[in-house]
N, C-alpha and C positions, 0 to 999 in steps of 0.2 A: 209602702215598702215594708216587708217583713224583718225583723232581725235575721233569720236566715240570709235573706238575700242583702241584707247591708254587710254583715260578715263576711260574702262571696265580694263584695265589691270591694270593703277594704282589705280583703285577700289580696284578689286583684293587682290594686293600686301599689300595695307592698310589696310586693314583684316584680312590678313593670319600674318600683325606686329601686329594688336593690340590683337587677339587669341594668339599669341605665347609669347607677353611680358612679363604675370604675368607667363608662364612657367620657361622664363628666370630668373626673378628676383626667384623663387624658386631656381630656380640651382644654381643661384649663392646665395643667403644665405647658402644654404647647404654646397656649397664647404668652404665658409669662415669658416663655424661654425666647420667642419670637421678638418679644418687645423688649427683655435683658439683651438680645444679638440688633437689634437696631439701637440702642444707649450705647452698645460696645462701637459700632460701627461710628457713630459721631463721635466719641473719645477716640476714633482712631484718625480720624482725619485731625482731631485736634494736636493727637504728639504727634503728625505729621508735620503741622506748620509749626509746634513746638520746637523740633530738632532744625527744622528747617532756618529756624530765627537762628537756633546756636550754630549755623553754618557747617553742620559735620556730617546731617543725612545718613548720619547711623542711628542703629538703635544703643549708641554707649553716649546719645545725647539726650535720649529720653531724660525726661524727670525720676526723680528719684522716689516718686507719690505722685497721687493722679491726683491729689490735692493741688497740688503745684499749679496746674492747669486754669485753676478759677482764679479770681475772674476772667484774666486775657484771654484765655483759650476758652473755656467751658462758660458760660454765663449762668447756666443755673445748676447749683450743689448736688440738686436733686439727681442730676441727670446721673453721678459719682456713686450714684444706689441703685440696686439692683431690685427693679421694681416687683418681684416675688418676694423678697424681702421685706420691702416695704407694706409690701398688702399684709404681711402676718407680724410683723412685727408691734408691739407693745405701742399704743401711744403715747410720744413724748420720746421713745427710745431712739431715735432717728437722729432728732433735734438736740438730744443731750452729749451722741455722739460727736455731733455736727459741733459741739460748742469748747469737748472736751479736747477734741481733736485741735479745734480753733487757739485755744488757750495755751496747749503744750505745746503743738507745732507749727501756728499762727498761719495755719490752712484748714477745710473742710475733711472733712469723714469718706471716706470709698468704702466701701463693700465688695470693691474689685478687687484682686491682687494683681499688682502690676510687678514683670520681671524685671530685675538688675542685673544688667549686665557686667556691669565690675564687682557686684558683689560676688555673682557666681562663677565668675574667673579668680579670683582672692580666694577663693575655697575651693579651687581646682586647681590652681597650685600646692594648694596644702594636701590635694589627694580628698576632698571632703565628696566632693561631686564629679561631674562631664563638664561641667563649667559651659558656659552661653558661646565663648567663642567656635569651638570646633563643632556643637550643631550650628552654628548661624551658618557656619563655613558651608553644612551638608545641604542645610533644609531652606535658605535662604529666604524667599519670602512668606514661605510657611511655617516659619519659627513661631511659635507661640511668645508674644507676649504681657496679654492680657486674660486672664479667665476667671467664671464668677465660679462656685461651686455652691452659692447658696439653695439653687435647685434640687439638689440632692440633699445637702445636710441641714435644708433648715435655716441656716446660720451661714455666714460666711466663713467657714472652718478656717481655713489658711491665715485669715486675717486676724493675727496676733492681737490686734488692737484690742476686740470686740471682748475679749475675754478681761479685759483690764477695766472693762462699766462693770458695777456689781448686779444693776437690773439686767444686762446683756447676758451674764454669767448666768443667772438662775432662768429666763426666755431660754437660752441654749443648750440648757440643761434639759430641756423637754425632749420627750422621742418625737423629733422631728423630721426625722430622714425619708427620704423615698428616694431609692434606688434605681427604680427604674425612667427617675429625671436623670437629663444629660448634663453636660457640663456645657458652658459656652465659654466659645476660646477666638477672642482675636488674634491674628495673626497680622507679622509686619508688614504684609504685602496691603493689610486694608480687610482682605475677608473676614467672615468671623464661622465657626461651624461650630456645630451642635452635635456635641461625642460623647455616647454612650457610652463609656469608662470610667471606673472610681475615680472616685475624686480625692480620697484620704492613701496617696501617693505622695513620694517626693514631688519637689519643682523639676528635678533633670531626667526624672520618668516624664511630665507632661513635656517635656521642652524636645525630644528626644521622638517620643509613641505616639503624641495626641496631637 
């Protein structure tokens, strides 16, 4: 083979990488997002028998953390992480989460943001928000009240906590967005959907639009 003709070949080759890579990166957001909305879907069954134990079968019995869940409800930590997260996140940062969370609030780490329903009626009295009761009232088993947004930001943006580890803080300091990932969003009813909307919104924009 000629150097000419190796040149045409890794022409070639370099084309058919750079044609094929935004395919890749499709696919693989898909499969994360697919396997984040199946984790969502077993934490939903779980605050089902959650609420269900507290005898009220609303969502103002939920837990006030999806930490709360392990071990009765959720058997493994893991499951409270939002497995695109996990593939890109730092070794060891998962587990230091998992341990810092354990120590202050003597439960595990989520990367989900889970809604509060008496939080967000306490600030819709004050006029802060919509407050959860008057959408549960409209949208009833499609009220959102689980969703990851790590798909798009990287990070679990919403999740106050994440910003409180100083290794989380400089990881999420990276540009790590991608916009054209969806959000996944469980809702009470059990479903979970994959919505292509910002994600760096209020909670009573997603509780309300998404």
């Amino acid at each position: 083979m000629t150097l000419m003709e190796l040149l045409v070949v890794i022409s070639i080759l370099a084309t058919l990488a750079a044609l094929l890579y935004p395919v890749y990166l499709s696919v693989r957001t898909k499969m994360y997002a697919v396997s984040c909305a199946n984790q969502l879907r077993q934490i939903g069954l779980a605050i089902k028998m959650y609420v269900h134990d507290q005898g009220d079968e609303t969502p103002y019995s939920m837990p006030y953390s999806l930490g709360q869940l392990y071990p009765n409800y959720i058997h493994d930590k893991e499951l409270l992480v939002c497995p695109y997260f996990r593939a890109i996140a730092p070794i060891g940062l998962i587990e230091g989460m998992h341990q810092r969370s354990q120590k202050r609030w003597k439960e595990p780490w989520s990367s989900y943001w889970l809604m509060c329903p008496k939080s967000l009626d306490e600030g819709w009295r004050r006029g802060d928000n919509m407050g959860f009761a008057p959408i549960f009232a409209k949208r009833g088993d499609a009220t959102p009240i689980v969703f990851c947004d790590s798909h798009q930001q990287g990070c679990p943006n919403s999740n106050y906590s994440v910003m409180l580890h100083p290794e989380a803080q400089r990881f999420c300091g990276q540009n790590l967005f991608e916009p054209n990932a969806p959000m996944v969003i469980l809702r009470w009813g059990g479903s979970v959907s994959l919505v292509h909307k910002p994600s760096n919104v209020a909670t009573d924009v997603i509780l309300m639009d998404y």
